[in-house]
N, C-alpha and C positions, 0 to 999 in steps of 0.2 A: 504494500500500500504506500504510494507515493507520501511525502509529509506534506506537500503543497496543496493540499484539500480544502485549503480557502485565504482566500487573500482580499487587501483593498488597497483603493487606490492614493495617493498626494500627488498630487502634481503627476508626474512622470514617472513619479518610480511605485511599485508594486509590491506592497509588505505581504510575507507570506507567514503562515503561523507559525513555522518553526523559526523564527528571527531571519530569512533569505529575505536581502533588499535585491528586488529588480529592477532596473532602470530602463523605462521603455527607449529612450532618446539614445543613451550607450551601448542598446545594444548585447548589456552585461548583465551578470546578478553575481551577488555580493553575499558570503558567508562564512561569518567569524574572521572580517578580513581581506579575506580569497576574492581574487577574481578570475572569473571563470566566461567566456568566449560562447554567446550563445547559437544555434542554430533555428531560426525561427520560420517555421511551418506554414503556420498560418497565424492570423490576429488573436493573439490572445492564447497563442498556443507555444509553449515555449521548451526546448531541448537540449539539457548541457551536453 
């Protein structure tokens, strides 16, 4: 079971409930830290 099973949004970037910031603008998502290079599918569909 993914840990991303539900998020909201500020601005741009997209909090997820285990502490993962996404940043819709960069492209990236952010955890503990870490940045990680996404592959993005579709709108709102997001794949490290």
């Amino acid at each position: 079971m993914s840990n991303l099973n539900f998020s909201f949004l500020v601005g741009t970037k997209v909090f997820f409930g285990n502490g993962v910031v996404y940043d819709r603008l960069a492209g990236t998502i952010k955890e503990m830290g870490k940045s990680k290079i996404l592959l993005i599918t579709d709108p709102g569909i997001v794949k490290v």
